[in-house]
C-alpha positions in Angstrom: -43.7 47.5 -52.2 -41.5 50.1 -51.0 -40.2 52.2 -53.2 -38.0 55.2 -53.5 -36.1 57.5 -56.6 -32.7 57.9 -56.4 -30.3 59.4 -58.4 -26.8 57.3 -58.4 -23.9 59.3 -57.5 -20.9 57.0 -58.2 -20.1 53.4 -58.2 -19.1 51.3 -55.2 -16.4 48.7 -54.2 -18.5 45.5 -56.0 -19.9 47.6 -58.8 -22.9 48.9 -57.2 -24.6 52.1 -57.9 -24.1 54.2 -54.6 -26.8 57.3 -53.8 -27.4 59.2 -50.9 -30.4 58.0 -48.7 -32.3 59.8 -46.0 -30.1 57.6 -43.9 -26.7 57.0 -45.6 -25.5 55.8 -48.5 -27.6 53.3 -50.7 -26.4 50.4 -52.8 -28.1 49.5 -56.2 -26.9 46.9 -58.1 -27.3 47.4 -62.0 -26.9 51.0 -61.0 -24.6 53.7 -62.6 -23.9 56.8 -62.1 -25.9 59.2 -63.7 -29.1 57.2 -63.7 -32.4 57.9 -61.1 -34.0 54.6 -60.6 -37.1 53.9 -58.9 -36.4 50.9 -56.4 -37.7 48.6 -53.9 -36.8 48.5 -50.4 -39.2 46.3 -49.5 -36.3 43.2 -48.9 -33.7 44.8 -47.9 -31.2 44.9 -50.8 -32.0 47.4 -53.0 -33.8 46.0 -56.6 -34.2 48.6 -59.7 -38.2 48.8 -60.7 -37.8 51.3 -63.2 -35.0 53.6 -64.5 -36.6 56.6 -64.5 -33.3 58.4 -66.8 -30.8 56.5 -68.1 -27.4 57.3 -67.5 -25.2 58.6 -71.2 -23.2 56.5 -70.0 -25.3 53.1 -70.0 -25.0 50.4 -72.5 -26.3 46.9 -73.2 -24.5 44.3 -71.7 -22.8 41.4 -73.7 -24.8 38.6 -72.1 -27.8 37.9 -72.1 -27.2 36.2 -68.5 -26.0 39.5 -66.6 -27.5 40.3 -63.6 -28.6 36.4 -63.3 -25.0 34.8 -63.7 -22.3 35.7 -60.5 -19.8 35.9 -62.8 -19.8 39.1 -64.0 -20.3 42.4 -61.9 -20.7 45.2 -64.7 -21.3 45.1 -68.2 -23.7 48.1 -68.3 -21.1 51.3 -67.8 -19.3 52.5 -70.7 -15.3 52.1 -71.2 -14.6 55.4 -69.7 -16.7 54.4 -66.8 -15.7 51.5 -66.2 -11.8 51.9 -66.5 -12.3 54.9 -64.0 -14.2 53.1 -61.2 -11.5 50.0 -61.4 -8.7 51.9 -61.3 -9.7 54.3 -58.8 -10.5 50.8 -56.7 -6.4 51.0 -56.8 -6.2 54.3 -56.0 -8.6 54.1 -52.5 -6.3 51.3 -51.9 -3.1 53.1 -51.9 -4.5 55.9 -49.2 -2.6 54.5 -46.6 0.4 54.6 -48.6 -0.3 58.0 -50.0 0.7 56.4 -53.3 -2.4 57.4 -55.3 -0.9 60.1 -57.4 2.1 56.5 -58.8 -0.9 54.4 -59.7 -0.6 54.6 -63.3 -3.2 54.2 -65.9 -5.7 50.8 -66.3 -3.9 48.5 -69.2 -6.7 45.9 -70.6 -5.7 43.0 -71.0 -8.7 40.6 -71.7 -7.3 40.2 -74.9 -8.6 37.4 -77.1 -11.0 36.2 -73.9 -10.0 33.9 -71.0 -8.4 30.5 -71.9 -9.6 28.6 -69.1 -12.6 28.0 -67.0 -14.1 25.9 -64.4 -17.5 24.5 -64.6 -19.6 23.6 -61.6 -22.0 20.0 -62.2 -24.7 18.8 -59.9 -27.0 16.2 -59.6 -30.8 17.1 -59.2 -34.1 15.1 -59.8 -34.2 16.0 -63.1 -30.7 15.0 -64.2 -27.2 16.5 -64.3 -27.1 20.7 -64.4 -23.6 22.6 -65.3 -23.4 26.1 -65.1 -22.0 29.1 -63.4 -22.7 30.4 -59.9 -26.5 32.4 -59.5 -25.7 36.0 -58.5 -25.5 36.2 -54.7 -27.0 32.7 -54.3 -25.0 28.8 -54.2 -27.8 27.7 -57.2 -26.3 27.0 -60.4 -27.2 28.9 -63.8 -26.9 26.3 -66.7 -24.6 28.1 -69.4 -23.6 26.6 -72.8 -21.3 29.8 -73.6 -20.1 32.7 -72.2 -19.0 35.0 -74.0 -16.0 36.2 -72.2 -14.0 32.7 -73.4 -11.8 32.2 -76.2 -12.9 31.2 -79.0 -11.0 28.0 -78.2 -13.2 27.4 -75.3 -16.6 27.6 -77.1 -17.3 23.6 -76.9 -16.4 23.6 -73.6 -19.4 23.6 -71.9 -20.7 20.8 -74.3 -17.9 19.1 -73.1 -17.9 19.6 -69.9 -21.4 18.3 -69.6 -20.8 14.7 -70.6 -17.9 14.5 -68.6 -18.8 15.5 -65.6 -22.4 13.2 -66.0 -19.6 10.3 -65.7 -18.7 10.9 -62.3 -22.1 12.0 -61.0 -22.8 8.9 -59.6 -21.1 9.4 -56.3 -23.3 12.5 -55.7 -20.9 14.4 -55.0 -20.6 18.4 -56.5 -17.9 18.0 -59.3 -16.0 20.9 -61.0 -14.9 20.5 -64.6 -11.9 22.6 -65.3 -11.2 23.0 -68.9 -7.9 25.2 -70.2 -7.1 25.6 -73.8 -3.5 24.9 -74.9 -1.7 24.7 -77.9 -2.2 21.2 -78.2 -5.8 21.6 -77.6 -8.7 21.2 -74.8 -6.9 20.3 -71.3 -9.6 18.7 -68.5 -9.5 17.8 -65.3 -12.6 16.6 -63.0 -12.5 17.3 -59.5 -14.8 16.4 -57.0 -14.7 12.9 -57.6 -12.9 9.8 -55.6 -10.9 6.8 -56.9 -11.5 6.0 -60.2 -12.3 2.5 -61.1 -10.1 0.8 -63.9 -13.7 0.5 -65.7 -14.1 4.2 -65.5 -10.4 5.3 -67.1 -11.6 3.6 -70.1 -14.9 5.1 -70.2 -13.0 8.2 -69.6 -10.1 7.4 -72.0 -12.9 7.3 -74.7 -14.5 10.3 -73.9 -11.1 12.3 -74.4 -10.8 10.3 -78.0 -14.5 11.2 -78.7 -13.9 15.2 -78.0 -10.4 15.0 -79.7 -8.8 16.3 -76.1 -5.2 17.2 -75.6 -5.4 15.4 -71.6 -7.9 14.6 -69.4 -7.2 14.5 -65.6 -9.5 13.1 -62.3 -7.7 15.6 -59.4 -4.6 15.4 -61.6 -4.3 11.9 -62.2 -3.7 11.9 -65.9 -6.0 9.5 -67.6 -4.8 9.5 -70.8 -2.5 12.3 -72.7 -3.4 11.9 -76.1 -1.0 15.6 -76.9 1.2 17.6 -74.7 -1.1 20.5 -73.2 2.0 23.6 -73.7 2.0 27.0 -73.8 4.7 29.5 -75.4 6.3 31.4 -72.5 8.9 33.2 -74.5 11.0 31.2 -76.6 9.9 28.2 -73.7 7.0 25.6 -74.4 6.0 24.4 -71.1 3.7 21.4 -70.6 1.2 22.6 -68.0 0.6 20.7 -65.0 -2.5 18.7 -64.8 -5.2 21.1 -63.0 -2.3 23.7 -62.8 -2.1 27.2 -62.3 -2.2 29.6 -65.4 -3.0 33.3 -66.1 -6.3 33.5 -66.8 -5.7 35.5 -70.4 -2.4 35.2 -72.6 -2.6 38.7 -72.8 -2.7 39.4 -69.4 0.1 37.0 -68.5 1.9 39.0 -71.6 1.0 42.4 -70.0 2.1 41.3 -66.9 5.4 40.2 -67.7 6.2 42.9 -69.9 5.9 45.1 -67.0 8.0 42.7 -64.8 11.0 42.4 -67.6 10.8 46.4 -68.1 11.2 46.9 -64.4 14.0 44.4 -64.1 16.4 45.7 -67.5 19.4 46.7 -65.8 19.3 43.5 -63.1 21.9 40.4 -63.6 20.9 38.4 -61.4 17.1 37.7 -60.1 14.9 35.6 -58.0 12.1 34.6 -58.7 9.9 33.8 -56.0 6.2 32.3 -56.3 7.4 31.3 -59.8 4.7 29.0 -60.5 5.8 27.2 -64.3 8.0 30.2 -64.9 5.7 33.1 -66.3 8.3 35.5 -65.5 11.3 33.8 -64.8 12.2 32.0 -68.1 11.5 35.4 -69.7 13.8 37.3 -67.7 16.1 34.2 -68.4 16.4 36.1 -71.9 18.4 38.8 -70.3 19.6 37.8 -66.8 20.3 34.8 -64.9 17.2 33.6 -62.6 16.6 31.7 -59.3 12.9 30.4 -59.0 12.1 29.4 -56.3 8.2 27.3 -55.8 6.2 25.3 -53.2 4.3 23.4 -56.2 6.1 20.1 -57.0 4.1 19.4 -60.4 5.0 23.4 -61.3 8.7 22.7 -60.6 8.9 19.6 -62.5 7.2 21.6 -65.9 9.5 24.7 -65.1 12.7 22.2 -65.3 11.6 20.2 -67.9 11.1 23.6 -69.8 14.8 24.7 -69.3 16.5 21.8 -70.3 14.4 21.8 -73.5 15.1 25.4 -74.4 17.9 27.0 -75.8 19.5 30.3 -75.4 18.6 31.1 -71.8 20.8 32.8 -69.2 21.8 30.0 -66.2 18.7 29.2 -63.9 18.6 27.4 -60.9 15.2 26.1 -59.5 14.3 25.5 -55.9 11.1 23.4 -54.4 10.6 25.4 -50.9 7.7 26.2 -48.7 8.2 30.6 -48.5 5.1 30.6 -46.5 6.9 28.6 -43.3 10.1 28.8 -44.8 11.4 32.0 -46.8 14.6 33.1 -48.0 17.0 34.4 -45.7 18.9 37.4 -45.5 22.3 36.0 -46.5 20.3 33.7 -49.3 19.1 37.1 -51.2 22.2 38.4 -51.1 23.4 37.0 -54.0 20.7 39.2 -56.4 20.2 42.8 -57.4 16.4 41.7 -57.9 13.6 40.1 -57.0 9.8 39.5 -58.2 7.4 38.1 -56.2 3.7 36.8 -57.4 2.1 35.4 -54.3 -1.1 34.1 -54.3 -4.3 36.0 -52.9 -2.6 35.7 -49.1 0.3 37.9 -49.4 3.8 36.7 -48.7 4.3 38.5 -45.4 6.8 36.1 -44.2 9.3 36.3 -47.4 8.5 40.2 -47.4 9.8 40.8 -43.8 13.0 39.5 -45.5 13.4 41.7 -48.0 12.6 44.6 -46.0 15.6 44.1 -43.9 17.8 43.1 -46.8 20.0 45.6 -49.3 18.1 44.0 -52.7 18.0 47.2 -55.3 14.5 46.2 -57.1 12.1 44.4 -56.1 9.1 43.8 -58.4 5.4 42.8 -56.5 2.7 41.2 -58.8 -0.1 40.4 -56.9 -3.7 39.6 -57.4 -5.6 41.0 -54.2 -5.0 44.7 -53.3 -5.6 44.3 -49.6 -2.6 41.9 -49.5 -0.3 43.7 -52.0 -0.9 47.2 -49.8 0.1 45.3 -46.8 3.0 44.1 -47.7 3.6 47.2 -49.8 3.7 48.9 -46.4 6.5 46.3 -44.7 8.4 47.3 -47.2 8.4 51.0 -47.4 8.9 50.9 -44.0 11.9 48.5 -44.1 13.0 51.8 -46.3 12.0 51.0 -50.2 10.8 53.6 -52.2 7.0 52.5 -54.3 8.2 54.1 -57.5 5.3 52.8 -59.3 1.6 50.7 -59.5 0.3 49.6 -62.2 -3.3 47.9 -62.4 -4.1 44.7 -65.2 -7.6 44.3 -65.8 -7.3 40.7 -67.0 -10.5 39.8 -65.3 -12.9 42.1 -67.6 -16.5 43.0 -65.8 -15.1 42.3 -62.4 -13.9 43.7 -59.2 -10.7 41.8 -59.6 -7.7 43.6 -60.4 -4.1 42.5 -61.3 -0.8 44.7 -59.6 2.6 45.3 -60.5 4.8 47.1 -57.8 8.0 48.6 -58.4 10.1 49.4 -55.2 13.7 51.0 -55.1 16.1 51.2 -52.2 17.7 54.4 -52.8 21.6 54.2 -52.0 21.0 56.6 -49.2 19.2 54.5 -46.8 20.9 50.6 -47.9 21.7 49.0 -44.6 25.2 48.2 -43.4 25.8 45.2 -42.0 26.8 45.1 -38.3 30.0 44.2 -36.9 30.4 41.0 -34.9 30.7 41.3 -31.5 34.6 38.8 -30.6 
């Protein structure tokens, strides 16, 4: 064994504690600042033998699986600890920016716990196993709770089990994702092939048996015993099978606060990335709305939701690609606003756009900081101001960390069309 006493300095990127080594800097996972820890070197990762001090600032973690589960990356640093390291992760972003002193203080917004989760099943010689990823490895954990879930969600790994034993047979890996909704549990199986007509009735008994709301192979509804909705506003939207949805309801309410704050003096807005119309059937409340989404199944709920809901501002939706087809120039020109919520990639294409257009507002929710300070950067060269970033930690004891950009085009530097050349 080779071992060495360090004292931890700070905390790193992944939520490792960082000291100084005889040769650079030295990352300990389960580490945080303040403590010394004895470790071993003797396999190249750094592993804690003994905490020689304890930090003040270290407390038990709320699973007993932590440090043995991927899921999590912290749960031994206090609040104060913790909200510091995640959003100064947002302020080292913003360097090349120099936008560190508009980042503004860390909301949490885990709320009542996550309302949806995604299982992983596998076959082994001993039977069926579902779990979680191991830390830094491709094994499974088993898990029958975790305590970061609604209480909604505490069956589902109970559930989840059964169901997934179903499909096993092909030997395939299957995922099990299961979302809680107002009309209760919402599954879908992935992983798996055709299903036999034999196997929808099995199935279609197992969603009677566990009182579910839907149950889904790859989105192909077996049976939809309620609607699987959720209240977005004064809209209920039936969620797509296997669909997209903010991992907390009070995240997704955070975040859209912050979106309908920014946009209070706009009229008319697009909406672009709208997915099943987090944001833009709330801003319908106040302003007319354009969504615009590559997601067929998400379009279709987003309709279906406007025709059933009353008192909304017109809104117009649009199935189109922005990836290999964005909005033009001359297309944006009919809003004072825009929000945008790509997904981890960016939307460099649609943002190129904008930075050439005279848009007043536009509003940047994004999920991956690399992403959302690259195209942070098209834009504030295009001219737009950054008036303001503020980090959502929906995804508690984790690196990830949710964005809302505010950018102005001051009147001064709005760009005049050319004249034609005849």
């Amino acid at each position: 064994m080779t071992t060495l006493t360090l004292d931890i300095l700070r905390l790193g990127s992944k939520g490792d504690g960082v000291a100084e080594g005889p040769n650079g800097p030295i990352f300990v996972p389960r580490a945080i600042p303040g403590d010394r820890v004895s470790v071993d070197l003797a396999y190249g990762e750094p592993e804690i033998v003994e905490i020689e001090t304890a930090s003040p600032h270290r407390i038990a973690p709320i699973c007993p699986l932590f440090g043995t589960c991927g899921g999590c990356l912290m749960q031994e640093a206090d609040e104060e600890t913790y909200s510091t390291w995640k959003r100064g992760l947002v302020i080292e972003a913003m360097a090349p920016l120099k936008a560190g002193d508009r980042v503004a203080p860390l909301i949490a917004a885990h709320g009542d716990g996550r309302r949806r989760v995604t299982f992983h099943a596998r076959r082994t010689d001993s039977g069926v196993e579902l779990g979680f990823m191991r830390a830094r490895s491709h094994d499974l954990i088993p898990v029958a709770h975790c305590p970061l879930l609604t209480d909604g969600l505490k069956r589902a790994a109970e559930i989840a089990l059964p169901l997934a034993t179903r499909l096993a047979s092909s030997g395939k890996p299957i995922d099990v994702g299961v979302t809680e909704s107002l009309g209760g549990l919402d599954v879908d199986l992935r992983g798996y092939g055709a299903v036999s007509a034999q196997l929808r009735r099995t199935l279609a008994n197992d969603a009677e048996h566990y009182d579910l709301a839907r149950l889904s192979v790859h989105g192909d509804v077996i049976v939809e015993r309620r609607r699987a909705e959720i209240m977005i506003g004064r809209a209920r939207v039936a969620l797509p099978p296997g669909g997209f949805l903010q991992a907390t309801q009070k995240g997704e309410e955070v975040l859209a606060e912050l979106v309908t704050q920014a946009l209070q003096k706009s009229t008319k807005v697009a909406d672009l990335f709208s997915g099943i119309g987090t944001f833009a059937l709330r801003i319908a409340e106040t302003a007319s709305v354009h969504a615009v989404e590559s997601n067929a199944p998400a379009v279709a709920a987003l309709q279906r939701a406007i025709r059933e809901t009353q008192g909304l501002k017109p809104m117009s939706v649009e199935t189109r690609d922005l990836f290999r087809r964005p909005l033009t120039g001359l297309d944006l020109s009919a809003f004072d606003a825009i929000v945008l919520d790509p997904p981890r990639a960016g939307a460099e294409a649609q943002i190129r756009v904008i930075a050439t257009s005279n848009i007043p507002r536009v509003v940047s929710v994004s999920c991956h900081l690399g992403t959302f300070v690259r195209d942070a950067e098209l834009l504030v060269r295009g001219g737009y101001r950054l008036v303001s970033v503020t980090p959502v930690d929906q995804f508690r004891h984790s690196s990830h960390v949710e964005l809302v950009g505010v950018f102005e085009r001051p009147a001064l530097s709005v760009k005049r069309p050319r004249k034609l050349l005849g």
